[in-house]
C-alpha positions in Angstrom: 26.7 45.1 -38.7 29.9 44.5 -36.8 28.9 46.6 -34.6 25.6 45.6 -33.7 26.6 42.1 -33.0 29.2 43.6 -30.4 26.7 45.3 -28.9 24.3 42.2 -28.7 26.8 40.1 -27.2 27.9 42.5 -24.7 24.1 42.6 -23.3 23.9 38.9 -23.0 27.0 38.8 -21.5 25.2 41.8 -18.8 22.2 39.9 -18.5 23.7 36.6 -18.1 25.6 38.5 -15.0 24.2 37.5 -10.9 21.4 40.2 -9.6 22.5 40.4 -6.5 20.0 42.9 -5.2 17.3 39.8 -6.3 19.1 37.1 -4.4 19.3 39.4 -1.0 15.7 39.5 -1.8 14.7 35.9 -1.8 17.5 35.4 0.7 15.6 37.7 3.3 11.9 36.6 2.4 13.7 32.7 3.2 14.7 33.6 6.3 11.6 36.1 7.7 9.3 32.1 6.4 11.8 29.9 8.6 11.6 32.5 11.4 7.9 32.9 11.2 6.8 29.1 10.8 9.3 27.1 10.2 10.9 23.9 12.2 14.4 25.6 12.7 13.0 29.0 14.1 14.6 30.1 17.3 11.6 32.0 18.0 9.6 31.3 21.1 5.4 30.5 20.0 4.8 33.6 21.3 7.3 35.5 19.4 6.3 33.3 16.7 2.7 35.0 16.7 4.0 38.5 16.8 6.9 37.9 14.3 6.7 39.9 11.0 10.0 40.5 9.8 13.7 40.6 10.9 15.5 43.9 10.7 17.6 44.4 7.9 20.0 47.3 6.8 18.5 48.4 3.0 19.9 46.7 0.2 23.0 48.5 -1.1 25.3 47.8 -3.9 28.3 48.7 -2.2 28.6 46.1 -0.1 28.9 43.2 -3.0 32.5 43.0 -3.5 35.0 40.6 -5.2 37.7 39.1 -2.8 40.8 37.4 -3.6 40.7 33.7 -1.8 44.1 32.3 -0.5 43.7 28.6 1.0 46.0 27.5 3.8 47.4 24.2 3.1 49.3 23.5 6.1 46.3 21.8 8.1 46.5 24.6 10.8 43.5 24.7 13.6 41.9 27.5 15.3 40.1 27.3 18.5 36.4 29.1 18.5 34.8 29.7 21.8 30.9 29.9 21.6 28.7 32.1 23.8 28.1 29.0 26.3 32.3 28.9 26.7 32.1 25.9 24.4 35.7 25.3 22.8 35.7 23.7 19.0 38.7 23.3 16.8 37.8 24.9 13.5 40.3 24.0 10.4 41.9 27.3 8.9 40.4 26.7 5.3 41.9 30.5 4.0 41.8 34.0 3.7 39.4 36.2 2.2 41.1 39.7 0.7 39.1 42.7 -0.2 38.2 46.4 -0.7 35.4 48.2 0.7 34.9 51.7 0.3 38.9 52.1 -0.7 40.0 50.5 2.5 41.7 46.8 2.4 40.3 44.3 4.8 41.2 40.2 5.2 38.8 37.8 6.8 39.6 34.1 7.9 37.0 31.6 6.8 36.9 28.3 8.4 35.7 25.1 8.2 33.8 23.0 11.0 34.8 18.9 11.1 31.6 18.6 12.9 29.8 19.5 9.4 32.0 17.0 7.4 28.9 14.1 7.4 26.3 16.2 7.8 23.9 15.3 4.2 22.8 19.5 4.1 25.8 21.1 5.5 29.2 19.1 4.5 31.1 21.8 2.1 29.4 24.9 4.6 32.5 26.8 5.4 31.7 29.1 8.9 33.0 32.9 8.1 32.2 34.7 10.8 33.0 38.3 11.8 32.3 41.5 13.6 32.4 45.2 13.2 31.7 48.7 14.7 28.1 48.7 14.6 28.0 45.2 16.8 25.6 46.1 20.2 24.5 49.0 18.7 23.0 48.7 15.3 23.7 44.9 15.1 23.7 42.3 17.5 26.6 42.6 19.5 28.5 39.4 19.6 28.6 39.5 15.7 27.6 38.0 12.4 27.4 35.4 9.7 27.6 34.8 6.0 27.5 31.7 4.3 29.9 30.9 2.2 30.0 26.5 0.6 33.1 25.0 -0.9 35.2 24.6 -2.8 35.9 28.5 -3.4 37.3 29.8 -6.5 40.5 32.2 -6.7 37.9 35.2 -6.8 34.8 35.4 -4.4 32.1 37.4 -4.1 31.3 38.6 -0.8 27.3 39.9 -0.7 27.1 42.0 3.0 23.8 42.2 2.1 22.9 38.6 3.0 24.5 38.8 6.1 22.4 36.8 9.6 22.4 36.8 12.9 24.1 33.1 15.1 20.1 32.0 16.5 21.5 33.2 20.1 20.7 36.4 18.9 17.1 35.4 19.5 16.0 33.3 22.5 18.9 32.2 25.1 19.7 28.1 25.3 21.6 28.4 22.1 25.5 27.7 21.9 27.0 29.8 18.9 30.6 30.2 17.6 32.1 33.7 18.6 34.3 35.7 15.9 38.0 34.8 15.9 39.7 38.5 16.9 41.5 38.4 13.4 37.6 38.6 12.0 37.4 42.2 13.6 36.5 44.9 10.6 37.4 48.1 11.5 34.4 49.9 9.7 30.9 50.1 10.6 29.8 47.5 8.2 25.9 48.9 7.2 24.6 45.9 5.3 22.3 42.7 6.0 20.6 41.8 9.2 20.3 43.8 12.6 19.8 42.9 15.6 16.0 42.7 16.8 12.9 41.5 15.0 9.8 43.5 13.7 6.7 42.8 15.7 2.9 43.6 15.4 2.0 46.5 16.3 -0.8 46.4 19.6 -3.4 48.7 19.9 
């Protein structure tokens, strides 16, 4: 009997656990709605009418890990240039450490004072970051992931749910560029590419 109640608690306890592979799903389908119809899309009307879907990587597993979050305390600023050489100061809000595929990586995650009254976006914290596939699989000046405060000691990082900065899309739109020290050395294969899927014309 002992045993069986171990063995019913340990598959709550797995079922109570996140399904990632679900959220990336709804994640992409809330994206591909705002794109296709939506007020925010950065899609021309034209575009709009040909849109189907953005161009994602397939979901894998290994690219939800756990990192170890460090804050910075000391109030430090970091300047971000955007791709209309717009300069903002961004507040260092602290470090991201991680494995991935046996290799260690660190990425800086930041924290905009122009979002601190905004009603929707005042705890959205701005990691942004690039990697090897950037202008050939990806778009090439880099990509997002959303991350809201206040983060815990241990974070989990879902690649899958990666997006593209909306200059990606249609020119006329000023968006942050990586900080250097957001450079991963790998060819990260997970979440959004560059490009959109379009009807197909006969």
């Amino acid at each position: 009997m002992k045993h069986i109640f171990i063995f019913i608690g340990f598959l709550c306890l797995f079922s109570q656990s996140p399904d990632y592979r679900q959220q990336t799903i709804e994640f992409r389908k809330k994206q591909n709605a705002i794109f296709k119809s939506g007020d925010k899309s950065p899609l021309s009307q034209d575009d709009k009418k040909e849109f189907v879907a953005l161009k994602y990587y397939p979901y894998d597993p290994e690219y939800v890990v756990e990192a170890n979050f460090t804050p910075v305390d000391d109030n430090s600023t970091i300047q971000v240039t955007t791709t209309m050489n717009q300069v903002s100061d961004y507040e260092k809000y602290g470090y991201l450490d991680f494995n991935l595929k046996g290799e260690s990586y660190r990425l800086l995650v930041m924290y905009g004072p122009q979002y601190r009254n905004h009603p929707e976006y005042h705890n959205f914290l701005s990691l942004y970051f690039t990697d090897q596939t950037n202008g050939d699989e990806t778009y090439e000046v880099g990509r997002y992931l959303e991350l809201r405060a206040p983060l815990k000691k241990k974070v989990v990082l879902n690649f899958n749910n990666t997006y593209n900065p909306y200059c990606a899309y249609r020119y006329g739109y000023s968006c942050p560029i990586p900080p250097k020290e957001n450079h991963l050395n790998t060819k990260l294969q997970a979440g959004v590419k560059k490009g959109i899927l379009k009807k197909k014309r006969f």
